[in-house]
matplotlib code that plots the C-alpha trace (Angstrom):
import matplotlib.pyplot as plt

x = [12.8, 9.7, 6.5, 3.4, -0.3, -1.5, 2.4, 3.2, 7.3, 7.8, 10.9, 13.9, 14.0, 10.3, 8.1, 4.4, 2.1, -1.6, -3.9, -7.1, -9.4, -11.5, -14.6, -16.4, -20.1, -21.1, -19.2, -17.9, -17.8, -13.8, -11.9, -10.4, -7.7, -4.1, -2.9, 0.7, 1.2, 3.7, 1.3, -0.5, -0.9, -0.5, -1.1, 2.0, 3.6, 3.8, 6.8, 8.9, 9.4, 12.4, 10.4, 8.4, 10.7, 12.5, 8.9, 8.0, 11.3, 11.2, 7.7, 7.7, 10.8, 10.2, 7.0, 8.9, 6.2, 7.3, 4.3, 5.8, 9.3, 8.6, 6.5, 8.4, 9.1, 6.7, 3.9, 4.5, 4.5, 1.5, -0.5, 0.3, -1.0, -3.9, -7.1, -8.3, -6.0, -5.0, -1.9, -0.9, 1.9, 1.9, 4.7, 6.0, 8.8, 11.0, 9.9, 8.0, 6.8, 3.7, 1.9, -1.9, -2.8, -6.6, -7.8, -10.5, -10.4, -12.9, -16.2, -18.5, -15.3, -12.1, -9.5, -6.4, -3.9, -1.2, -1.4, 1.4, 3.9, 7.4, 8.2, 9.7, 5.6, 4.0, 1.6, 2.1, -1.4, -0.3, -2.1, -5.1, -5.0, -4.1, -6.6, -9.4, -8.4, -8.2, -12.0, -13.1, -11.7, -12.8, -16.8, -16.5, -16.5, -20.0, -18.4, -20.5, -17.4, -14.4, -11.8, -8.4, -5.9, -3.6, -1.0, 0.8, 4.6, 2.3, 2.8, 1.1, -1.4, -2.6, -5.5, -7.0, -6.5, -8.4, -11.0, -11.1, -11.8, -15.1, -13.8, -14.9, -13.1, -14.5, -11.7, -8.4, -5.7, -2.3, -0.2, 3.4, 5.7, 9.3, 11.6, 12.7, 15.6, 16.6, 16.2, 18.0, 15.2, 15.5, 18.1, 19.6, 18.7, 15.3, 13.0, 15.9, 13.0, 11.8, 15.2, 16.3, 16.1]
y = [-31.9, -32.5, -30.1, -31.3, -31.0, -27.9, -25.9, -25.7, -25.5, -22.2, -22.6, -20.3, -17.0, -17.0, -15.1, -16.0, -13.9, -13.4, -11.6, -10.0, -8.4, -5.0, -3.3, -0.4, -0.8, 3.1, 6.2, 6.4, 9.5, 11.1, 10.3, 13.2, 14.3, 16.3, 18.0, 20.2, 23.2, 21.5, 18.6, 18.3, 15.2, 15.5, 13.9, 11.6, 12.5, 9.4, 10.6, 11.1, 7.8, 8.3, 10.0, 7.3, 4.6, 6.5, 6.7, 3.3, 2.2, 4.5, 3.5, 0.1, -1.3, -2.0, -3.7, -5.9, -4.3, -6.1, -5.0, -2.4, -3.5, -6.7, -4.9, -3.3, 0.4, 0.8, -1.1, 0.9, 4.6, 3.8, 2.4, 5.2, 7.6, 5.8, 7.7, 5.3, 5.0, 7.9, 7.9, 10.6, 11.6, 12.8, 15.9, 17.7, 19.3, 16.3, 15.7, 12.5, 10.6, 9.2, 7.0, 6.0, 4.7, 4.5, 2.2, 3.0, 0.4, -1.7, -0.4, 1.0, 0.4, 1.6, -0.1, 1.1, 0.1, 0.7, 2.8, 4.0, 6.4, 6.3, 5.3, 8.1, 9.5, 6.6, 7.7, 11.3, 11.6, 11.4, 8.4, 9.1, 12.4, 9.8, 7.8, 10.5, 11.6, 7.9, 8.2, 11.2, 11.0, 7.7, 8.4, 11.5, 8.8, 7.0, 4.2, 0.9, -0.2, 0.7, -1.9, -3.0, -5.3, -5.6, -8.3, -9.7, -7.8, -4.7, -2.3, -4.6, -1.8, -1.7, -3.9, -1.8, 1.3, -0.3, -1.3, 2.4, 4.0, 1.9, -0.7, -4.4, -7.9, -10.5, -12.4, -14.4, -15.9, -16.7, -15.2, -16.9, -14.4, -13.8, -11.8, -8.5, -8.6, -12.2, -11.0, -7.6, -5.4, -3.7, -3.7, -7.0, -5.0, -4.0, -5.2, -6.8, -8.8, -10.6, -13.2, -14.1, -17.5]
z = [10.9, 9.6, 9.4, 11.7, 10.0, 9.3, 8.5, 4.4, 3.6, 2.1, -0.6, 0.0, -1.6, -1.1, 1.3, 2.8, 4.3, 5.1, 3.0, 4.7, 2.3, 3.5, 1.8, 2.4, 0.4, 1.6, 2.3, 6.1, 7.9, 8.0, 11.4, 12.9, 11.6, 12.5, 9.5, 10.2, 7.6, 5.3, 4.6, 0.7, -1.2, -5.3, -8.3, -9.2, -12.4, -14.6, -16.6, -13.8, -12.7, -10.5, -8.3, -8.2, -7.2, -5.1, -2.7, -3.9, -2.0, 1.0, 1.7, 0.9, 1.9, 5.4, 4.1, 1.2, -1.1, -4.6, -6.9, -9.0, -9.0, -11.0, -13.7, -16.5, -16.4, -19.4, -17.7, -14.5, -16.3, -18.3, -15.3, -13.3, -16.7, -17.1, -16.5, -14.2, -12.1, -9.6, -8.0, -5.2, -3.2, 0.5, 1.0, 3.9, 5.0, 4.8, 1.2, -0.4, 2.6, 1.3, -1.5, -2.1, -5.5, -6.1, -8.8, -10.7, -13.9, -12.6, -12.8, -9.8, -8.2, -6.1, -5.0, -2.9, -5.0, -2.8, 0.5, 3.2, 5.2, 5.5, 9.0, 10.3, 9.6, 11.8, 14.6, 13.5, 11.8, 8.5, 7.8, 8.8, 6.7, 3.8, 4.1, 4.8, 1.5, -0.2, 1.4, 0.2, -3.4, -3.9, -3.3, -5.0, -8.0, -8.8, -7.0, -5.0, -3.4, -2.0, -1.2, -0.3, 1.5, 4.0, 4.5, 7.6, 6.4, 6.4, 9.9, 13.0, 13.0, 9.8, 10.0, 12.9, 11.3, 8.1, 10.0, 12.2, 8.7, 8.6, 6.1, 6.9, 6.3, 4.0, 3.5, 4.6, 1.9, 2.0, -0.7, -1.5, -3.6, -4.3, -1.9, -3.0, -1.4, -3.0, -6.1, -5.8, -6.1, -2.8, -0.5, 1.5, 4.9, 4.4, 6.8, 8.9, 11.3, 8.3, 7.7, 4.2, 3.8]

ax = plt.figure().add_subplot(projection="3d")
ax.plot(x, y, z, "-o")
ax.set_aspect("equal")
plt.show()
């Protein structure tokens, strides 16, 4: 069957999805919040690596996040010890169950590296607790800008709660990547309503 105008094949073992591009050009006032008792977010050790991953995976995997699992270990412990570069993990009682990575290597400004909850988390307030802190620590930085994306594998919320924080859109791509689960980097039934092709 062929593809009318306007659809692009995308090749098997391949995913697409759309990019939206958010900025934040002055400090926005924190959202209320719900913090429970067993919440603190931390500075990520870069030595200990299997902690990493391990939150990396239970975050991400729903999301088919691929960034750090095609970069060599090396690369990936000397970003996160980088002195511009800030990676944090969210606790509570269930253990890790949070990462936000704030990138500071471009000058004047921050970009949120990487940013979620594990699912089990969703709609409990964690996030926005996150994210008041991405806020917070990022303008505590001489910083013009603070930035991200969002992509359509990301939770369906996600946009909205970008833009609730007081970031903006400025922009719309489509980004075509390699499957994590194709290549054997996450497991075969992660994110079971996105089918392998």
């Amino acid at each position: 069957m062929e593809l009318t105008d306007g659809y692009h094949p995308v090749p098997p073992g391949k995913l697409a999805a759309t990019q939206t591009f958010l900025e934040m050009r002055e400090r926005a006032a924190p959202r209320p919040d719900r913090v429970e008792a067993s919440w603190r977010i931390e500075r990520i050790d870069p030595g200990d690596l299997r902690r990493y991953y391990a939150l990396f995976h239970r975050v991400g995997d729903e999301h088919l996040w691929t960034l750090r699992l095609q970069m060599p270990q090396d690369e990936v412990r000397k970003l996160l010890g980088d002195a511009r570069y800030e990676p944090y993990v969210l606790v509570t009682g269930d253990g890790d169950c949070g990462l936000l990575e704030l990138d500071f290597r471009v000058e004047r400004e921050c970009e949120v590296a990487l940013f979620g909850v594990a699912a089990s988390l969703v709609g409990t307030g964690a996030g926005r607790f996150l994210m008041n802190f991405a806020i917070e620590t990022a303008w505590s930085h001489p910083i013009d800008r603070f930035w991200l994306h969002t992509c359509t594998l990301d939770h369906p919320n996600a946009l909205a709660f970008y833009q609730r924080s007081g970031l903006l859109p400025y922009r719309r791509a489509v980004e075509v990547f390699d499957d994590p689960r194709y290549l054997g980097l996450t497991r075969r039934d992660a994110a079971p309503h996105v089918p392998i092709l």
